[in-house]
N, C-alpha and C positions, 0 to 999 in steps of 0.2 A: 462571654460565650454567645454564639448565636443564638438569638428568640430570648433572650433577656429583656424582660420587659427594661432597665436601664442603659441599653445600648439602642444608639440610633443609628440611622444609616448617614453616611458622610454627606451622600448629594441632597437631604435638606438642611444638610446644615451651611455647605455651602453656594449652595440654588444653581446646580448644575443642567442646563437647561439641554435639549438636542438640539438646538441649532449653534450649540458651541464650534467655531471654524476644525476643522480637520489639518490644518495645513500642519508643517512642521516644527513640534513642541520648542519654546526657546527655555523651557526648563528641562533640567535633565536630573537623572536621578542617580545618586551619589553613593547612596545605601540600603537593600532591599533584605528582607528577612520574613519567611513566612513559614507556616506550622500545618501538618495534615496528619490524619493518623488511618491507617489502613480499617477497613471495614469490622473486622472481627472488635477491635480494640472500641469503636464506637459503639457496640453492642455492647460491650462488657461496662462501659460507662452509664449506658443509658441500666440497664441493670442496677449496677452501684446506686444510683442514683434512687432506686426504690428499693434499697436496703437488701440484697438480694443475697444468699451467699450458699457458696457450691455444698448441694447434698448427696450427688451421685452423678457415677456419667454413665451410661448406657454401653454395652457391650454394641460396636460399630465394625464396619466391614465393608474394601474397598471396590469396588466395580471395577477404575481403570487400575489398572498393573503397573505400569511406568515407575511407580515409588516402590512399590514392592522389587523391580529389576535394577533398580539403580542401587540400592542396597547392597553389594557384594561382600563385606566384610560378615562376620559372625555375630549375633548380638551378644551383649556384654553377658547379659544374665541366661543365655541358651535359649532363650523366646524367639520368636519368630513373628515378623509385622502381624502377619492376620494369626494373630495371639488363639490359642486354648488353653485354660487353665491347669499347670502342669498339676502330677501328685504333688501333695505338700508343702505348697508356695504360699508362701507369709505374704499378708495381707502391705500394703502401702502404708507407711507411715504418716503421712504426709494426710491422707485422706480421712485415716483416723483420729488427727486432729482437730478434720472437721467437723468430724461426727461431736465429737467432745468440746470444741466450740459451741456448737449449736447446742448441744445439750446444756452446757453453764449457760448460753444465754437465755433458753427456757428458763432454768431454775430464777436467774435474776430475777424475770421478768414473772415471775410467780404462776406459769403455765401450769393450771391443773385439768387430767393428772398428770403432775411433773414425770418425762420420758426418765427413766435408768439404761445405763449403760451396760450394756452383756454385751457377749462377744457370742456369734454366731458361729458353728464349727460347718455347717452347711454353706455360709458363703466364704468364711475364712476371713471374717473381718465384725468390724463393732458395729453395732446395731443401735436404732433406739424402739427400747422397749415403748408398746402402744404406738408406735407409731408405723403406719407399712412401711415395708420393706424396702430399700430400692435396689436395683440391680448393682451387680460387682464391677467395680470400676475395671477398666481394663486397659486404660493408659499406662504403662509400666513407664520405671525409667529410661530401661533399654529401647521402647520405643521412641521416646523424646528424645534420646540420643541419637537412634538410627534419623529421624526425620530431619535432626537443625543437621545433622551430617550429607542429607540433601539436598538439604538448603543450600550448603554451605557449597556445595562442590555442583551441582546441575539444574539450581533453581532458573538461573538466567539462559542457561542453555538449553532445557529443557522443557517446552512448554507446559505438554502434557503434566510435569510434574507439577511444576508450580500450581497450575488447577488443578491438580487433584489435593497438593495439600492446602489450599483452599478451601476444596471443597471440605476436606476433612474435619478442617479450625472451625468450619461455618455448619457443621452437621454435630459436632461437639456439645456446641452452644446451642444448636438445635433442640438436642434432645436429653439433653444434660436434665437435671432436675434441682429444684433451688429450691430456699426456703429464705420466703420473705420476713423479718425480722423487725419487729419496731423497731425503733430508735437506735437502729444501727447507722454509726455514722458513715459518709461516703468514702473515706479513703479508706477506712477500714476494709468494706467491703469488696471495694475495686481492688484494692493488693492481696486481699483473702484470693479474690476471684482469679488475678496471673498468677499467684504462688500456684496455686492447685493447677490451672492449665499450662505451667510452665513459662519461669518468667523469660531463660535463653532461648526457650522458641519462638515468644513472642519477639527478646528483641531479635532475632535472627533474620523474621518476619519483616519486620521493619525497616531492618537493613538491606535487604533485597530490595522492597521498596523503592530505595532511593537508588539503588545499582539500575532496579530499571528504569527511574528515574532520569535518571544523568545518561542512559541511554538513549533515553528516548528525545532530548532535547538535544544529543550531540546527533541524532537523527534529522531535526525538525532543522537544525542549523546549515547542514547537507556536511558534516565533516565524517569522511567515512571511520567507521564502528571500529577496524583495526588500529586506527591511529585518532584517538578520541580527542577534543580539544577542551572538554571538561570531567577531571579524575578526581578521585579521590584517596589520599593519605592517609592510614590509620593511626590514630593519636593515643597515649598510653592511657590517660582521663576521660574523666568525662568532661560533660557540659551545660551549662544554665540548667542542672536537674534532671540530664541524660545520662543512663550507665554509660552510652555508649558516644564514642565522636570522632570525626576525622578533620584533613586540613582539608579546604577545598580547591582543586591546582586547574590552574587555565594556563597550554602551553606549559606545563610542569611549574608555574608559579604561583604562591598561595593567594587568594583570590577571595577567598572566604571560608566559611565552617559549618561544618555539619555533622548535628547532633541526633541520635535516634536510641530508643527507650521506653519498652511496655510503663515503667514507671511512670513515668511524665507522658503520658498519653499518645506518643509515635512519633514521630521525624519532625525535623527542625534543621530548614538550611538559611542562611546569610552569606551575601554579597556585600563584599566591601566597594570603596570606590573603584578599586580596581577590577574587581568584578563587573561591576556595573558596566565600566567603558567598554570593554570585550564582549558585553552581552547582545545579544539580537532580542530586542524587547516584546517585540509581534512575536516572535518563535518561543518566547518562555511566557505569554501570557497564553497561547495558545497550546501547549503542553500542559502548566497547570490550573484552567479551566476546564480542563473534565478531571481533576484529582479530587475526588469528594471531601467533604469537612475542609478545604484549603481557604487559611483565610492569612491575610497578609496584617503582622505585628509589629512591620517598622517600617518605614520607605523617608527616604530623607530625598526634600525636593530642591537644587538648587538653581538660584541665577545668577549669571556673568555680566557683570560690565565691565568690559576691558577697556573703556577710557577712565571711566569715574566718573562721569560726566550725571548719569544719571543716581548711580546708586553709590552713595559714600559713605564714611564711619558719621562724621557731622550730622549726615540727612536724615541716618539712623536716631541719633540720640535727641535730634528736634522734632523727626517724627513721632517719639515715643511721648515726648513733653506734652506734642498734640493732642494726643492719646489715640494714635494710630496704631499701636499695637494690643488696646485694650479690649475684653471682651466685650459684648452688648453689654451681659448681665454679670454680677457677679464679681471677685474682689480680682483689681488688679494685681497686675504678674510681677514677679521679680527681676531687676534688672542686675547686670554686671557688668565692667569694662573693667580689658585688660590692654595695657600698652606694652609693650618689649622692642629692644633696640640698643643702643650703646651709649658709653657715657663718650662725650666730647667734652678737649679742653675749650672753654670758651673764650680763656684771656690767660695771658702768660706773661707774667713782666717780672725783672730781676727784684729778689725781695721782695716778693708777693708769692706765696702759697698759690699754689694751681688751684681752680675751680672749674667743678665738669658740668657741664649740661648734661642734663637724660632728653636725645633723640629719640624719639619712637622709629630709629630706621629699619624694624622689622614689621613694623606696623600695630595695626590696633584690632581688637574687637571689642562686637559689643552683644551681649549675650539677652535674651527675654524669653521668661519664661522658664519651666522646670520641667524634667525627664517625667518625673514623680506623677506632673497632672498630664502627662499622654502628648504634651506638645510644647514647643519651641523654638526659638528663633538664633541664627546667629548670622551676623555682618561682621566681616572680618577684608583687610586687604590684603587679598592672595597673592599680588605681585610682589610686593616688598617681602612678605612668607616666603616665595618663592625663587627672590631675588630676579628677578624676572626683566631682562634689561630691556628687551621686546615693548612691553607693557607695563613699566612700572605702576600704572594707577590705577588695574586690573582691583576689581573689590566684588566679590559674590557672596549674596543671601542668601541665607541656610536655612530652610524650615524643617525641625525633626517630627516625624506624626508619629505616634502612638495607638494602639487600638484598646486604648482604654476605654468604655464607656461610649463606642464607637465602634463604627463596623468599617473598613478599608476597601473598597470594590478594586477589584481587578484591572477594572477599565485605566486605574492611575497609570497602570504600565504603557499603554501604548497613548494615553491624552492626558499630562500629569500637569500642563498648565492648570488649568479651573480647580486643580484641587493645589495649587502652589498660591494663587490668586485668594482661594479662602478660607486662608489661615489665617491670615492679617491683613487689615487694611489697608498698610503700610504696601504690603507684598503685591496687594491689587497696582496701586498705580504706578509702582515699580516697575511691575511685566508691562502694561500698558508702554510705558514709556518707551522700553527697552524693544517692543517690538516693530518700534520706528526705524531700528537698527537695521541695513542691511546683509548684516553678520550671517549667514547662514549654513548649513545647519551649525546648531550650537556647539551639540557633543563633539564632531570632528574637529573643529575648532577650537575648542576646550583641550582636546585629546594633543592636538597636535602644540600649543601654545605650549603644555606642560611637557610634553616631549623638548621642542626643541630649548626651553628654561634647561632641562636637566643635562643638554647638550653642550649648551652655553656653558656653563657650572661646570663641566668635566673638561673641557677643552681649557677654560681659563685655571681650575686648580693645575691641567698639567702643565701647564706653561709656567706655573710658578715651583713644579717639581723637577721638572725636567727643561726648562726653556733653555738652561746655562749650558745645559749637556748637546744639547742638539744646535745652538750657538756654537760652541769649540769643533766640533766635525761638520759644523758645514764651513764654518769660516776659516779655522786653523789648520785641521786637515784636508780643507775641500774634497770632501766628502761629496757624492751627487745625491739628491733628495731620496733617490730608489734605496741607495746605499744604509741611508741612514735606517729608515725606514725596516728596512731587511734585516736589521741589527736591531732591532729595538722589539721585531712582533717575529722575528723568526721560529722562539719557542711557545708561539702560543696557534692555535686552532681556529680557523677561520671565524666560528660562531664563540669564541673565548672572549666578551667583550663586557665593559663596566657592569654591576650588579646595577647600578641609577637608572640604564640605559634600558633596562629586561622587562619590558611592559608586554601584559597582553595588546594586542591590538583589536581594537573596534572591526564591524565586520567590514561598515563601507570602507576602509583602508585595505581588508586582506582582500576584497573582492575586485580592488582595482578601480573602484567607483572613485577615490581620492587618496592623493600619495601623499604621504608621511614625511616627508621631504621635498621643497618648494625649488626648482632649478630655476 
């Protein structure tokens, strides 16, 4: 957490200087994931956190109207938002549990003179004896209903609303009244404290959240708000400890996830690699630098070398011998290699039993380091992965970061060399070397190599699916190419084309800065 005396900030650890060059990153990042939780929800924390737990909420009442007009339906229980206490309305259940919590944990705690429980027929709810009074709650359930039903239908269209239930969440906690509690522990009191203010409105809260969210960066990208170019799918589960979660779709394809949940403390999105390529980096670090408490929990940094010249599987497992992946201080990391590939006959003679070689012709990795301590390393050859006929000796370095025991600055997003350079020693003269390359930029590069591999790969399986068919009509029928052609895609939709082929595109591709195909 942040201000943990045990977390340090990244750039001393790895001496990020400002006269680091600005020019164009030759790292690029592969996998991003970061965590923020809306303002009321940081209040209810820092709360928990000194043992705090709900004793009453204040009878409250709204200024602006907008939430009161948006409301059309009837309330469930005949109330009405700006609530008065009807004849003969039973007290909350809910609330009278807390009175009787907090009374057992007086008696635990041997509070004399220990409060008793009566029920007060003046406020229509339980009381504790000796101790004042506090006012009668007057959140109903009908009104929790009525509000996440505002949420749910005019929070994004509506501004006024959205700040007024704002305002409301934050005037709640305002004036609510707690009682601080020894030795109460924190989770206790943080899920004591969303039970009682409503855990579906918090997450409802949440979820708007990131609706405006994902608006506002499908803003900052300029793809207009009718036709959005990052959406979200709702998923039946949850996620990493979220009630709540969706798919994340770029161009309607999944791209990454995102999870949100008063429980687990508020929103949670990740970008996969394919997320990543499609993303505009300046436009999402400038979106979530002003989202308060945002702090980034994963980012994986990679680099390319598409000849092998500089960065290989070999270079990896002698740099490590070195001890170029080792920390200063502290016990050396764990290493792993993995090879995959096919068996080959290597000699075949009559009366002689076959013997196979194991080729590594999908190639190798070599893994350092564990998830566990917050960071990691992986060298692996993409091209053979990839089958990559372009570049078969295509081989890039993986550093996974962690915000364990560490803090992740924002800045990685748009200058993520100096923090790819100091993870590992290894990884320093690596980018060094690599930036002699006049390869540039990387990502487009990157983007486009694995495009045209996946292109490659579909044109040659269908030559072994179809080659014999399209052979007999052009050659035995003499068939003309259009012919053929017209026969084969006639039942299909001009945008009907491979699942392999369905990548978001980078922005300098859709922006016409660089084509995605080389004439």
């Amino acid at each position: 957490m942040t201000g943990h005396e045990s977390v340090m900030p990244i750039n001393s650890v790895i001496g990020i200087n400002a006269a680091q060059a600005k020019a164009e990153p030759k790292t690029l990042i592969d996998y991003l994931s970061f965590t923020w939780a809306p303002t009321e929800l940081i209040q209810m924390k820092e709360l928990a956190k000194q043992g705090a737990l709900l004793k009453a909420i204040p009878r409250f009442d709204t200024k602006v109207k907008a939430l009161q007009a948006a409301i059309s339906e009837p309330p469930v229980e005949g109330l009405r938002y700006l609530w008065k206490r009807p004849v003969g309305f039973a007290p909350l259940a809910r609330f009278d549990k807390v009175t009787e919590r907090l009374c057992n944990k007086a008696k635990r705690l041997g509070v004399s003179p220990a409060p008793t429980v009566e029920y007060d027929k003046a406020t229509e709810r339980l009381s504790l004896q000796g101790v004042p009074k506090s006012p009668a709650p007057v959140v109903t359930l009908s009104m929790t209903e009525m509000m996440e039903r505002a949420l749910h239908s005019g929070y994004k269209a509506r501004a006024d609303i959205r700040k007024e239930l704002k305002a409301v969440c934050a005037d709640l906690l305002k004036f609510s009244e707690f009682e601080v509690v020894e030795g109460a522990k924190y989770w206790e009191a943080y899920n004591d404290l969303i039970d009682c203010y409503g855990v579906q409105f918090l997450d409802a809260l949440c979820c708007n959240e990131i609706e405006l969210w994902l608006e506002e960066l499908n803003t900052r990208i300029g793809v207009p708000i009718p036709e959005p170019r990052f959406t979200m799918r709702p998923r039946r589960s949850g996620l990493h400890g979220y009630a709540n979660s969706a798919d994340l779709l770029c161009d309607g394809l999944p791209c990454g996830l995102i999870g949100w949940g008063a429980a687990n403390h508020g929103c949670m999105v990740s970008f996969s690699g394919v997320g990543c390529a499609a993303l505009d980096m300046p436009a999402l670090h400038s979106v979530i630098s002003h989202i308060p408490s945002v702090r980034i929990t994963r980012v994986d940094l990679a680099l390319d070398d598409y000849s092998g010249e500089h960065i290989n599987y070999q270079g990896a497992i002698a740099g490590a011998e070195a001890g170029a992946f080792h920390p200063q201080r502290g016990r050396a990391p764990s290493w792993m290699k993995i090879e995959s590939g096919e068996f080959v006959i290597a000699e075949v003679c009559k009366g002689i039993a076959k013997r196979f070689g194991m080729v590594p012709t999908k190639g190798c990795s070599f893994y350092v380091g564990s998830r566990i301590n917050g960071k990691c390393a992986r060298v692996y050859e993409k091209g053979k992965q990839m089958q990559s006929a372009e570049y078969p000796h295509w081989v890039r370095a993986e550093g996974e970061l962690h915000n364990k025991d560490r803090e992740i600055p924002l800045d990685v997003l748009i200058n993520p060399d100096p923090y790819f350079a100091g993870m590992y020693p290894q990884f320093s003269k690596w980018l060094d070397a690599v930036k002699q390359s006049d390869v540039t930029p990387v990502r487009v590069t990157t983007f486009k190599n694995k495009f045209k591999t996946s292109r490659d790969n579909a044109v040659f399986n269908m030559s072994r699916m179809a080659g014999r068919l399209v052979n007999w009509l052009a050659n035995i029928e003499g068939l003309a190419p259009e012919k053929i052609v017209n026969q084969l895609t006639a039942h299909l939709e001009p945008l009907d084309i491979p699942a392999r082929l369905r990548m978001p595109l980078p922005p300098e591709i859709l922006s016409g800065e660089h084509h995605l195909i080389s004439t």
